[in-house]
Residue, then its C-alpha position, 0 to 999 in steps of 0.5 A: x612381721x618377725x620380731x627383728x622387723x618391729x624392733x628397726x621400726x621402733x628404732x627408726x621411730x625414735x630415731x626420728x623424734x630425737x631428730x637423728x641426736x640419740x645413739x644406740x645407748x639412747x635408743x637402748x633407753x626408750x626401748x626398755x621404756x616401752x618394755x621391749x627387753x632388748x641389749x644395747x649390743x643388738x640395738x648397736x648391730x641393727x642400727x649399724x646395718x640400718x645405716x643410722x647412728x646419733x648427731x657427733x662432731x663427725x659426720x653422720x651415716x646417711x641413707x645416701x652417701x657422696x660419691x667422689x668425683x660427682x659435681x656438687x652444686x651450691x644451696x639456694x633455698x638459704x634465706x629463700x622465701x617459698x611464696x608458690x607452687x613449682x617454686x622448689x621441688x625437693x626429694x629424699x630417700x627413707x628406708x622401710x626394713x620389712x621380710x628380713x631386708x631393707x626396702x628404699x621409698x623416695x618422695x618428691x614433694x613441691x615444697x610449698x604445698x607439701x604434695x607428694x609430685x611422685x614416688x617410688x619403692x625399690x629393694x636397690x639403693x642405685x639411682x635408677x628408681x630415683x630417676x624414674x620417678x624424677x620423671x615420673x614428676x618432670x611429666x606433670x610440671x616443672x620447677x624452678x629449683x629441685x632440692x636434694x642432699x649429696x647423695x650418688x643418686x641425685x649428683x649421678x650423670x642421669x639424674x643431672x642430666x635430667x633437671x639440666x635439659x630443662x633449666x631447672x636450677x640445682x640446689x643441695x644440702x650441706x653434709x653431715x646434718x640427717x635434718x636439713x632437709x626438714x620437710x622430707x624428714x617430717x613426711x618421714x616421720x608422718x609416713x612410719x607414724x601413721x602408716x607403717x607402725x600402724x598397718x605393720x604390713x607383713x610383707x612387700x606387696x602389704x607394704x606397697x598397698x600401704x603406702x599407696x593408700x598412704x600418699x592418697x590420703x596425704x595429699x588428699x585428706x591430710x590437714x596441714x597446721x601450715x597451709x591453713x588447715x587445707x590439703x596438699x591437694x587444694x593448695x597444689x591445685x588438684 
């Protein structure tokens, strides 16, 4: 892994633990805290190409951005008690910078178990791998409510089209906040912390091992404070 790849990844980490609040003079700030000697200018450059920037008044980057004309469809989950599995589905895309380029995972997780339904990896922020694994998800059940933010890849036709065939009622997140979907962030989070900054995998096919192995384990052997110190899996049903 090139020293440029380490540094992105420290920074999506603090990123991360700020909650999306800290820019890139923040950021510049904890890595000198953590002995990486490393200018405010370069920590600025990476940040703007990883697409990531603090909590202002005006609205956040975002790894998936609105596209004009696309249907937005109104949040459900406010005020919502999530009392069952299937009751809501949620999804969100991270990236992973690795080989000097931007790699995109996205998760759908039922939200009440915290288990991970699918999953997919791809080099292309286009909708078509988030649609695969839409299916890949809708093949094993179906939920009442699917959840995601604004992005193109969830408001697109195909994506749409997907959950509407089979009544599934549409929520989305309101704009300009990195953290309204806290339970993707927090998978986020868990993933860069315990799988990626760990193994540091030094390329694609390294990457794609990891994080297979990584969701085995989430869902499977991961105890969870909030289930009751049970797995995805045993609350899930598998």
């Amino acid at each position: 892994m090139s020293i440029d790849s380490v540094i992105a990844n420290v920074i999506t980490e603090i990123y991360l633990m700020s909650d999306c609040r800290y820019g890139y003079r923040k950021i510049t700030a904890e890595l000198m805290r953590q002995n990486m000697l490393v200018n405010h200018k370069k920590v600025l450059r990476m940040m703007k190409a990883m697409n990531i920037q603090g909590l202002y008044p005006k609205k956040s980057a975002r790894t998936s951005i609105p596209l004009k004309g696309h249907k937005i469809y109104p949040y459900l989950l406010e005020g919502l008690l999530i009392v069952r599995v299937h009751q809501v589905w949620t999804t969100d895309i991270t990236y992973i910078f690795i080989e000097n380029r931007f790699m995109y995972f996205i998760a759908i997780i039922d939200l009440y178990s915290r288990y991970i339904i699918s999953y997919e990896l791809s080099p292309h922020l286009e909708a078509g791998f988030c649609i695969y694994a839409l299916k890949m998800a809708l093949s094993t059940a179906t939920p009442e409510i699917f959840n995601t933010d604004q992005g193109s890849q969830f408001t697109s036709n195909d994506f749409i089209k997907e959950l509407s065939t089979q009544d599934i009622k549409i929520s989305m997140d309101h704009k300009g906040r990195c953290f309204d979907n806290i339970f993707s962030e927090r998978l986020w989070r868990t993933l860069k912390q315990e799988a990626i900054y760990y193994y540091r995998p030094a390329n694609i096919a390294e990457l794609d091992l990891v994080i297979k192995n990584f969701v085995d384990w989430y869902n499977n052997k991961r105890l969870h404070q909030s289930l009751g110190y049970k797995t995805p899996a045993e609350v899930y049903g598998k």
